[in-house]
N, C-alpha and C positions, 0 to 999 in steps of 0.2 A: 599337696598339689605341686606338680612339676609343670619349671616355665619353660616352657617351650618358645625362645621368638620369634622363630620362623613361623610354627603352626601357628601363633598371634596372629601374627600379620596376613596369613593368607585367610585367616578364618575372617577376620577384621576387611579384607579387600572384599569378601564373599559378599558380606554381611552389607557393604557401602553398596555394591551390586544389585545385592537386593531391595533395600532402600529405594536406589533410581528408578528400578520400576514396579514397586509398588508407587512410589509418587506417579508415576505414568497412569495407573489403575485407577489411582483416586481420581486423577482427571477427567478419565474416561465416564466413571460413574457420574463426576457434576456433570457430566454432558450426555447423560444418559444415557450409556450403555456401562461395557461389565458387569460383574455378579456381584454384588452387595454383601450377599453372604459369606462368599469364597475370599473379597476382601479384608473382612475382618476375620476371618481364619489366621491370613498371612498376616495381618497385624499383629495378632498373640503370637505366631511363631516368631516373626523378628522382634517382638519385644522381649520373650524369650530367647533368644538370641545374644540382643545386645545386653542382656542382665549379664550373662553366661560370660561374657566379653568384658564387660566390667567387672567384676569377682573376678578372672582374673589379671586384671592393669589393676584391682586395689592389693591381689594377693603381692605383688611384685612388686607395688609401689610399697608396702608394710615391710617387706623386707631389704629395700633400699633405705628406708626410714633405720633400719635398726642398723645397717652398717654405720650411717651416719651418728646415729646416737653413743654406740658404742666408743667410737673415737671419742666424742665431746664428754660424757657422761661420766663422773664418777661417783657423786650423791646421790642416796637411794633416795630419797626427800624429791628430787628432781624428778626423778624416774617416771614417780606415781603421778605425773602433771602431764606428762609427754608422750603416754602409752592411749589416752583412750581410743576406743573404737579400736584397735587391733586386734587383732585375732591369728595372726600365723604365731608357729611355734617358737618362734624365734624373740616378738615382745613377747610371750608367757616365761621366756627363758628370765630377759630382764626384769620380770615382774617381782620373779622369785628373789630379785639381790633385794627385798626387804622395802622401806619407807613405808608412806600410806598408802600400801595395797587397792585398798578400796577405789578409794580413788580413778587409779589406772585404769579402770574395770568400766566407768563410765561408756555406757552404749555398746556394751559386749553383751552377748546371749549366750552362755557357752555353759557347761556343766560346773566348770571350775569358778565362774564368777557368781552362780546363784547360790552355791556352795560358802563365798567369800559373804555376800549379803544375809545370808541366815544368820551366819556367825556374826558379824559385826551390829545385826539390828539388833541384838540380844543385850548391847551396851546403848542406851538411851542416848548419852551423848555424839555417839554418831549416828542416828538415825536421818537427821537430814540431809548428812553427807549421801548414805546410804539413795536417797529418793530422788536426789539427784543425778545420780547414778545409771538412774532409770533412762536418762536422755535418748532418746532416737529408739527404747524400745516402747512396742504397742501391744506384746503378749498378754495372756491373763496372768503370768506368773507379776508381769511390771504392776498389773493392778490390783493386785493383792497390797501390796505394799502401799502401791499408793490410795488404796481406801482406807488402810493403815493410817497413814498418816494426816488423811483428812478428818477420820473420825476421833484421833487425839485430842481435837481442838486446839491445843498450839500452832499460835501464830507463823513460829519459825519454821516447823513440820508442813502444815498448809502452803505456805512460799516455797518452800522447797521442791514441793508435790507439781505447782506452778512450772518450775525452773526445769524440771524432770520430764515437762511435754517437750523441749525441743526437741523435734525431729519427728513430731509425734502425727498426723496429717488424717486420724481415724473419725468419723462419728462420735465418737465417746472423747475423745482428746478436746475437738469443739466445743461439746456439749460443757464439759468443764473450765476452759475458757470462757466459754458466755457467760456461763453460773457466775464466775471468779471475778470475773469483771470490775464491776463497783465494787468489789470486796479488796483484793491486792493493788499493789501498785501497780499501772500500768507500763513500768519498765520492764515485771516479771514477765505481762504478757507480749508485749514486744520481745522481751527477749528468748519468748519460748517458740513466736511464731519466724525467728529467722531462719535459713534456707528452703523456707515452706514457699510453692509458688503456685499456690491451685486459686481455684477463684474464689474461696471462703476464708484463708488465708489471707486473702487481699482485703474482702469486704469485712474484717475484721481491722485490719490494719487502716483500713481508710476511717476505723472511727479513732485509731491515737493522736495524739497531738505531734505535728509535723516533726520534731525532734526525734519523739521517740518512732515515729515512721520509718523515721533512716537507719534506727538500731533493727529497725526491724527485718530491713532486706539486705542483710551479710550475706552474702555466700549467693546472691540471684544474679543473673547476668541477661536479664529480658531488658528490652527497651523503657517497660514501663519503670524500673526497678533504675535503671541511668540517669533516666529525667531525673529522680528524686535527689542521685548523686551528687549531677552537675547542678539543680537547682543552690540545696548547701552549700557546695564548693564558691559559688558566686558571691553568696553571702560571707562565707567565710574570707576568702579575700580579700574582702572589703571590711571586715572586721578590725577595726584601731586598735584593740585590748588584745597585748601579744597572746596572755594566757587561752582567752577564750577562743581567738584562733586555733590554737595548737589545740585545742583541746577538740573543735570539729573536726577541723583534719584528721586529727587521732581515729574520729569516730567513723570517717567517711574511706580512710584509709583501710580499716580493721570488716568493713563493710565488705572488700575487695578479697576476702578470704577465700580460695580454691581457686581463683580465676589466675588465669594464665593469659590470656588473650594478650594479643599487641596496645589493645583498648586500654586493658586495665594495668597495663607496667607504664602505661603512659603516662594513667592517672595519677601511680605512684612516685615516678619522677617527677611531676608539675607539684603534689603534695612535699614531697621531699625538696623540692626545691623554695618553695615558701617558707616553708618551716626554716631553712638554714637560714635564708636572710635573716631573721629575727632574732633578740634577743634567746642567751644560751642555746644557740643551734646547735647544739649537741644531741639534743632531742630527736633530731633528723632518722636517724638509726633507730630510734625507741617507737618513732610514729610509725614505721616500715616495714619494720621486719615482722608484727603477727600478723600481717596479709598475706604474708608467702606460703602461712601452711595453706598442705594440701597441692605446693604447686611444683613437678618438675620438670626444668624448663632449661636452658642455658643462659636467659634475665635472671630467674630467680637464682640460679647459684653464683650468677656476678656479686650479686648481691650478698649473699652466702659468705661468700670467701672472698669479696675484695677487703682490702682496709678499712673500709671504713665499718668491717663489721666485727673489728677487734675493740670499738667503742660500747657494745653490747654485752651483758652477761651470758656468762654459757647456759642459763636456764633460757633465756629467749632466745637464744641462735638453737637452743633444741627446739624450740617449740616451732621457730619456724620450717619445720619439717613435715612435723604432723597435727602441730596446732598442739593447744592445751586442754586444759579438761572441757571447754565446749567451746572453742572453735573446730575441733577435731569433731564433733558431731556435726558441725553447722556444714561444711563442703563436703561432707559425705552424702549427708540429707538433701543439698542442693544439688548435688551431682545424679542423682536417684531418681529427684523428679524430672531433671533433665530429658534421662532416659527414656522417662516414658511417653515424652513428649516426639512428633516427628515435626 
């Protein structure tokens, strides 16, 4: 795929154009007139549009990712933490410098990754890594596997199979959450339903317990999904016990995954700024920087490359790029359903 930025942008200003008045149409229709039918025509075509727009700001945002990586990067161990969800030829290059492959592969659909999961299911002890793997895909090839793994019986393999919906938003993805329920921990399925923002996604999550609610909408940027932020935040702040402060913050901060807004670097700073008062503020940097994957911005590379991100290891100053093995699904998945939202 060739980037083109100019053709971006004008295909990109087309496409806002268009937006304006279809929103003019849909108004027309509540007010009874326009075509009905002719309007959700142009719906499918602008949504196919802005997919088309998207695919490519991720192709070029993946290969901004790997400039960046290449300078930081010399552990192949690292590598396979900081690649998932990529796809241009460029992570494949990095893939190939070795560590755990597998890995890397999480939320890839590509010839060369189903290739990597046949081989590796063939060794039992990576099988769960394997099914986790599956994150953000919904194909029948993901469900093979993962009926694999449920019909094992192991405990480990079944969680896995769990951990392996995120991103996952199908009939059949629910149907196994609800089953799963009273069976797994409810962290698994919180943590499988973040950057999901549909309405059964929610009335799912409106049955976890408030904590794990919050793990649940990483990577959302709706209004209802804020309330739930600034709600914790409040609590948190008022929290006496430094640990278990830092430790919400952590949670609320890591929440803010893919988001760029002015909203949410706000949040990051008012979090980053609690944290430093307290006992070993050094943690400052640790609570902040996995919210940045997914986001580029000229906050997040203050952040990136000021000093105080020489307090960090090079394995988290990569992640905060592209995120790790499932933050990098969670602002992909959030950003998706975004799309299809006007």
């Amino acid at each position: 795929m060739n980037i083109d930025c100019k053709q971006f942008s004008e295909k990109y200003a087309a496409l806002q154009k268009q937006a304006a008045e279809f929103a003019l149409t849909v108004e027309a229709i509540k007010n009874g007139k326009g075509d009905l039918k002719a309007a959700k025509l142009e719906k499918k075509k602008l949504l196919r549009q802005r997919g088309e727009l998207q695919e490519f700001f991720d192709y070029a945002f993946e290969k901004w990712v790997v400039k960046k990586l290449e300078r930081l990067l010399t552990g192949p161990n690292v590598l396979s933490l900081v690649l998932a969800g990529m796809t241009c030829p460029q992570a494949e290059a990095l893939r190939g410098r070795g560590g755990e492959v597998a890995k890397s592969y999480a939320g890839v659909d590509s010839p060369a990754a189903w290739k990597m999961r046949e081989i590796f299911w063939k060794l039992i002890k990576w099988r769960e890594e394997i099914l986790r793997t599956l994150a953000g895909l919904d194909c029948e090839n993901a469900w093979v596997y993962r009926e694999q793994g449920l019909q094992s019986g192991q405990p480990e393999q079944i969680d896995a199979v769990i951990e392996g919906l995120l991103g996952c938003d199908s009939d059949r993805a629910f149907a196994l959450r609800e089953k799963m329920f009273d069976r797994v921990s409810h962290r698994l399925i919180a943590e499988s339903l973040k950057g999901l923002d549909s309405p059964r996604a929610w009335r799912l999550r409106e049955r976890l317990e408030p904590e794990l609610r919050l793990v649940s909408i990483a990577g959302l940027n709706s209004e209802r999904a804020w309330r739930i932020r600034m709600e914790h935040l409040t609590n948190a702040e008022k929290e006496a016990n430094d640990k278990k402060a830092v430790d919400a913050l952590q949670e609320i901060c890591n929440g803010l995954v893919g988001l760029g807004s002015s909203r949410a670097f706000g949040l990051r700073k008012r979090i980053a700024e609690d944290v430093h008062k307290r006992p070993h503020n050094g943690m400052a940097a640790l609570v902040l920087f996995p919210s940045l994957a997914g986001v580029r911005s000229k906050d997040a590379d203050y952040w990136r490359e000021s000093p105080f991100s020489q307090t960090v290891s090079v394995r988290l100053r990569a992640e905060s790029y592209n995120g790790n093995y499932t933050s990098a699904i969670v602002w992909r998945t959030a950003r998706k359903q975004a799309a299809l939202k006007f």
